[in-house]
N, C-alpha and C positions, 0 to 999 in steps of 0.2 A: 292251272295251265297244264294238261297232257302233254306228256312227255312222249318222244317218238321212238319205234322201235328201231336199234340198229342192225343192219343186214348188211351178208356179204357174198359174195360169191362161194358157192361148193368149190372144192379141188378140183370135184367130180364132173362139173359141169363147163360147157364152153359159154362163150358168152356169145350174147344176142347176137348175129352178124348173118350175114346175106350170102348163102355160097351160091355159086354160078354152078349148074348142072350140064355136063356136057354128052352133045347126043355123037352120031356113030363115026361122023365126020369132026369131031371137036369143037362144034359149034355150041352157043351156050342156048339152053331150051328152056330153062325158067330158073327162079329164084327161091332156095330150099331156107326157110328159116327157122333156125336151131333155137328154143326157147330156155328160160334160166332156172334156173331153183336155189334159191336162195336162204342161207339159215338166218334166222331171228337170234338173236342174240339177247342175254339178261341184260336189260340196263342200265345203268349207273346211276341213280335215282339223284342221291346226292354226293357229296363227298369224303362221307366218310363211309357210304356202304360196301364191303365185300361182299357180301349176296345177298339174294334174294328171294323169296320166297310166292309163289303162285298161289292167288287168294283167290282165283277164278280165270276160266276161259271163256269170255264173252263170246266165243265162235267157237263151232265143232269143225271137229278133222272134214273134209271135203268142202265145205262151207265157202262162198267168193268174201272175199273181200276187197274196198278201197282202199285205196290212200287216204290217210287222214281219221279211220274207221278205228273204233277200239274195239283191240283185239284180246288182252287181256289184264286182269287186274293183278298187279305186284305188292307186294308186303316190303318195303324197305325199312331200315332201320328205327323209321319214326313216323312213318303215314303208310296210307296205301294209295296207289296213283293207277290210273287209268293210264293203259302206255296204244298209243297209237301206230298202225303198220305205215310206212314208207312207200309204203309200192302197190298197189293193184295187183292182184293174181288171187290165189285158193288154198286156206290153209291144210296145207297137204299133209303134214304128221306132227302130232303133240308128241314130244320129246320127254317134257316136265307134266306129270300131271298135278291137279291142284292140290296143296298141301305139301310139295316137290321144294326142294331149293337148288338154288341152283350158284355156283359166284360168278359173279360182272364178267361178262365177255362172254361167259359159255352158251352153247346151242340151246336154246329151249323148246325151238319148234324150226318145221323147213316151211318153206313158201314159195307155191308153184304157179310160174308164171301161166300155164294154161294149165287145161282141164285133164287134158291127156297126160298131162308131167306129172297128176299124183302117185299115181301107181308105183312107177317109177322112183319119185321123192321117197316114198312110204318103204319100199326096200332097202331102199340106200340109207333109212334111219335105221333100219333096223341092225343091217348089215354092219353098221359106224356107229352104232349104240356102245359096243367095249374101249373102242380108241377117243371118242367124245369125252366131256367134262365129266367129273364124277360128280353126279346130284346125290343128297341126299335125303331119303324119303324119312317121312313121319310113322315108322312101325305099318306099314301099308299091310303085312298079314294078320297082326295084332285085330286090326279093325275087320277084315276079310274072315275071321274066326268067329269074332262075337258077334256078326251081321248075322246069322242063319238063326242064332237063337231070339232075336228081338219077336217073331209070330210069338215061336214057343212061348215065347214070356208073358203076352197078354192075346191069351186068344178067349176072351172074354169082350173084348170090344173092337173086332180086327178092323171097322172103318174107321171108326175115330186116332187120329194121329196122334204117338205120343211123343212128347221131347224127349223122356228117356231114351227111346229107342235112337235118338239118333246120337244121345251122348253116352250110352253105356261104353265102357271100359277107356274113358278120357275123363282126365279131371282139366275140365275148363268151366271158365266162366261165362254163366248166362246170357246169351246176346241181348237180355235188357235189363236194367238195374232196377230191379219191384216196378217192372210193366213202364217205367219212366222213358225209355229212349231203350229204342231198336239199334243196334249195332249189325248192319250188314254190308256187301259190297253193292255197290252201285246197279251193277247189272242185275242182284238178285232181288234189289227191289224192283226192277223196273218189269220183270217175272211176274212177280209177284202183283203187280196189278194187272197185268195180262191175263196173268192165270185163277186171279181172285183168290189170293190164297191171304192169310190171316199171319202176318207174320210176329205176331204177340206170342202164339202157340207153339213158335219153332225156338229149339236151341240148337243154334248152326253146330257144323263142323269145323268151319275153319280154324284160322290161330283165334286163340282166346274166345272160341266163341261166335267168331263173326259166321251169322247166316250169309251160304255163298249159294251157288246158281243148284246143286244137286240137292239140294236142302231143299228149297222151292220145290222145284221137280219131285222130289222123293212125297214131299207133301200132297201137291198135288194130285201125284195118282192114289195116293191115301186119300184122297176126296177131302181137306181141308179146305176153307173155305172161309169169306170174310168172317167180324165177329159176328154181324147182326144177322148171318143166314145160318150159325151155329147151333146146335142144340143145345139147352139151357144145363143140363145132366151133368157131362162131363166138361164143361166152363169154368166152375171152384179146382175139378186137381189142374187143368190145362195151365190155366196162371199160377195155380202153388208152386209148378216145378222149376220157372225159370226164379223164382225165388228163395228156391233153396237147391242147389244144384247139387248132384250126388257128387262127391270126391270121396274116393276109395285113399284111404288112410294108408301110408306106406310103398305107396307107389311113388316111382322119380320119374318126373316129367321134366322135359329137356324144355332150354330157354327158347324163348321166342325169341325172332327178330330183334323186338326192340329191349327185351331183357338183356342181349345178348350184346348188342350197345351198347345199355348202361353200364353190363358190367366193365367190359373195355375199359372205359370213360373214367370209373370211379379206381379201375388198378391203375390208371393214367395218372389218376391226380394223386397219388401215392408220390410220386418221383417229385413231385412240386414241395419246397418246406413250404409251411401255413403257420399264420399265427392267430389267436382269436382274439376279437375285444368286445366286453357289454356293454351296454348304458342304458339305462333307464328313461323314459321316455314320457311325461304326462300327456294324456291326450284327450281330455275335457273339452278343449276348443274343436279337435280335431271332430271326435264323436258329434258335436253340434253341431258342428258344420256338414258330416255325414246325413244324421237328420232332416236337417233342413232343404237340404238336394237330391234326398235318397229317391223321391217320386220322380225326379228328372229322370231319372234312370242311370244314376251315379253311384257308381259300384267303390266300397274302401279299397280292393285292388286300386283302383284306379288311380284314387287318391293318394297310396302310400307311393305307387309308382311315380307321377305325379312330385312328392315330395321329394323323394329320392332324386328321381333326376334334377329338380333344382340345385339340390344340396352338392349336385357333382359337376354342376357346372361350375362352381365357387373349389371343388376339390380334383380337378384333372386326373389328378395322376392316381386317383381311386378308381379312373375309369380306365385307365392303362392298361394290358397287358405285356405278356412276356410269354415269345412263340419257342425264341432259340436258346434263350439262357445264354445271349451273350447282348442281349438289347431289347429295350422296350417301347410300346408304339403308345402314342397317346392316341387313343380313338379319336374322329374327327367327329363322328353322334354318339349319341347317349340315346342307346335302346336295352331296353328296360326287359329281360327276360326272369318271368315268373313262371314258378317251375310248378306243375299240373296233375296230380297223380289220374291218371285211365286205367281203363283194364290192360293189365298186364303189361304195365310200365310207368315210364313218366316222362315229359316231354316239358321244353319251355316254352311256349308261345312265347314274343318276342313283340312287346311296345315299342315301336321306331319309332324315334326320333322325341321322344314323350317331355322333354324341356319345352319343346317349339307347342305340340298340341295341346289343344284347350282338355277343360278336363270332360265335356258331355263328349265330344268324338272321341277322346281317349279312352271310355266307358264302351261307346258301342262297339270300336276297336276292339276290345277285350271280350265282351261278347261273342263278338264275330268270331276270335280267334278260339276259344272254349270252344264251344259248338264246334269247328272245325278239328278240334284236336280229338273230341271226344269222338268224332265221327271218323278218326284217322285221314282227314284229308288237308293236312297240312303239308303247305308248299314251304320246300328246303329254307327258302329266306323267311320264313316265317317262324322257324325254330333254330336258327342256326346260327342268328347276325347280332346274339345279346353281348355286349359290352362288361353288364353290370347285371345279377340273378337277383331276383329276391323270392323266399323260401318263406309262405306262409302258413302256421299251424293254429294260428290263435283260434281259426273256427272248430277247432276240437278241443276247447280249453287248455291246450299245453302252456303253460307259461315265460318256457323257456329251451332251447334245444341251439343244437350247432348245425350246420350246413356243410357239406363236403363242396368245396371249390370245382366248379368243372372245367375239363381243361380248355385254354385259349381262353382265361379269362381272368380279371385282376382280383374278383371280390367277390362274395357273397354273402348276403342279410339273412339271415333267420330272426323272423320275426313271432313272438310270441301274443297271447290273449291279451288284450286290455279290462285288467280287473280294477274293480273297488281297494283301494288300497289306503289306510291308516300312514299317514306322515305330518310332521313337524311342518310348520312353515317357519320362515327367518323370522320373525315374530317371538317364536319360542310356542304360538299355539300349534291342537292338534286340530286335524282335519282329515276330510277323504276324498281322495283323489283318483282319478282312473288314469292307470301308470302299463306300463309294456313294456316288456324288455325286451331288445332287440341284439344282437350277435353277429357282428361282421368275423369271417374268417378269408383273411387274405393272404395275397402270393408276396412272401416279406423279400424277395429276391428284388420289387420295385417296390411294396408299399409299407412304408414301417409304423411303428405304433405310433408317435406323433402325426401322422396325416390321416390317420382313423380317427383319430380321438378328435382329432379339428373336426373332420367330416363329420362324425356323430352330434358334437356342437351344433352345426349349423345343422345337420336335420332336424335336433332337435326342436332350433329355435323356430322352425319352418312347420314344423307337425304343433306348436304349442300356441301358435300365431299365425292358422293358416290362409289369413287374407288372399296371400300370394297364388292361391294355387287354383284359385276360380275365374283368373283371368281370360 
């Protein structure tokens, strides 16, 4: 769902209204009407963002635009959203340019009710450019320096596009991870089919990487072009380079948006006391039952999710939090947020309600919400309404790790690999077992170790007997 831009009145400016012209006798002779200009304001994407960051300007300076019409794409703390103009008129002066940030409330562009008011608008930014918000820009000379030398560098092949050229003297990351999934803004793909441009070939500008609309364009008029109308020559380095991306060793590059979050977040939970508790886990049934349904399209997230929320409808007050430090809420749902590393961050997609759903929609659910995360188009209640986290490593064989609690929340899982593991049975025989050890760290101001250690119980007995969970 596009978010609307908010607008307000200039100081500078009168508002719409009808003045009566009077001729020699004081009669009234026609009807003079005074048009608006209005600033666009950054907007408030979600609630916990302070600023925001310009990922593209779907419209150029003189440009009409509707109501309802997207006008530019914003970087907030944890997606990036297409924000919509409010009003019909022309956008009359870009304030913020792309790669600009700017905090919640301040001007990022004006908007001219007619065609005649840009002139006009476009002074008056200029004019109210020192008294306006203070943005601040990404090193804009930094980049304006080592642009004149990208010919010099390869003038051995000056039609063919190179990605260096557009990420020299930036250390970011590749807008595709070894050719697998494109990371771009919205409008720069939509360029990019317009324009037949190959966006496998491109390593955007934007934060992290994201190809944005001057990326296309710049390509473009480098004569870039789909893969299959490519020349076969220079194809092997075109795909080497988003594969291995240059980063200049010793250089400090400042946090992005959503690094800039987390870090917040994570000096946030500092102030919280935490306590941790392990348990060991078998999951023999669990794995065969993975197996057996994995072609459905049944993801172990799911499943562990899935378990988990079972396990917390038997243990409430795991799923509790504590906002003010003088009381705490029992959550009314149990949604289940698993935390996602992307480029240059990490976010939790958020399984609502995951007690009540089955576990194949629970599956595509999580699907859907990957794909979204990794495309940064997740909406605010899609990352923001978990109850209860779980933190999983075992797909990189970690065995075991801790999880930092985030804050407005009771608990958190780190979950480790399920390996082959030598144990006793009560028996007194040996045998092998696929075991997992899992790591709740919670907020002990509501949840103390006896309601962990229950809670762990009953997951366990749920992950070791998981009939329950295919209902």
């Amino acid at each position: 769902m596009a978010h609307i831009l908010q607008t307000s009145f200039l100081p500078f400016t009168s508002s719409l209204r009808r003045t009566p012209v009077s001729g020699p006798k004081g009669k009234p002779q026609a009807l003079q009407v005074k048009a608006k200009i209005r600033e666009i304001f950054m907007p408030a994407l979600s609630s916990t963002m302070t600023e925001g960051k310009i990922v593209s300007w779907t419209k150029s300076e003189g440009e009409k635009l509707s109501k309802g019409e997207s006008v530019v794409v914003v970087e907030s703390d944890k997606a990036d959203m297409d924000v919509e103009s409010f009003h019909d008129g022309f956008l009359a002066a870009i304030m913020v340019e792309e790669g600009g940030v700017a905090p919640v409330g301040s001007a990022i562009a004006l908007l001219a009710e007619t065609e005649d008011e840009i002139a006009e608008a476009k002074a008056k930014s200029q004019s109210s450019s020192s008294s306006s918000a203070q943005v601040l820009e990404e090193k804009p000379q930094e980049k304006e320096e080592v642009a004149p030398a990208v010919p010099a560098a390869a003038p051995v092949a000056p039609a063919v596009w190179s990605p260096k050229a557009v990420a020299v003297g930036s250390a970011v990351h590749p807008a595709s991870e070894g050719g697998k999934r494109i990371v771009a803004s919205p409008y720069a793909k939509k360029l990019a089919k317009e324009l037949k441009v190959d966006l496998v070939a491109l390593v955007g500008t934007g934060p992290m990487g994201r190809i944005v609309a001057k990326d296309v364009e710049a390509a473009a008029a480098a004569g870039v072009v789909a893969a299959s109308e490519s020349a076969p020559l220079p194809a092997s380095p075109e795909k080497a380079a988003p594969v291995a991306p240059e980063i200049e060793l010793g250089t400090v590059v400042p946090f992005t948006t959503m690094q800039g979050a987390v870090s917040r977040n994570m000096v946030e939970s500092l102030s919280v006391p935490t306590f941790r508790v392990g348990y060991t886990i078998t999951t023999n049934a669990l794995d065969a039952l993975y197996k057996k349904i994995k072609s459905k399209g049944v993801t172990m997230t799911a499943l562990l999710a899935k378990a988990t929320a079972l396990a917390l409808v038997q243990h409430p007050v795991v799923n509790s939090c504590c906002r003010d430090g003088n009381s705490f809420t029992f959550n009314s749902s149990i949604n289940i947020a698993v935390a996602v590393a992307i480029d240059g961050g990490l976010i939790t997609p958020v399984l609502q309600d995951a007690d009540k759903v089955d576990i194949y929609t629970l599956s595509r659910k999580w699907k859907e919400l990957v794909d979204k995360a990794r495309a940064k188009q997740l909406q605010p209640h899609e990352y923001n309404t978990g109850t209860f986290t779980l933190s999983n490593l075992g797909m990189f064989g970690v065995d075991r790790f801790d999880a930092i609690l985030p804050p407005g929340t009771g608990a958190i899982m780190a979950v480790g690999a399920s390996l082959p593991t030598v144990v006793a049975s009560k028996d007194g025989r040996i045998g092998m077992q696929n075991q997992m050890q899992v790591n709740v760290t919670a907020d002990h101001r509501v949840i103390y170790g006896a309601d962990l250690a229950s809670f762990l119980q009953t997951l366990a007995k749920i992950i070791e007997d998981p009939k329950d969970l295919t209902f």
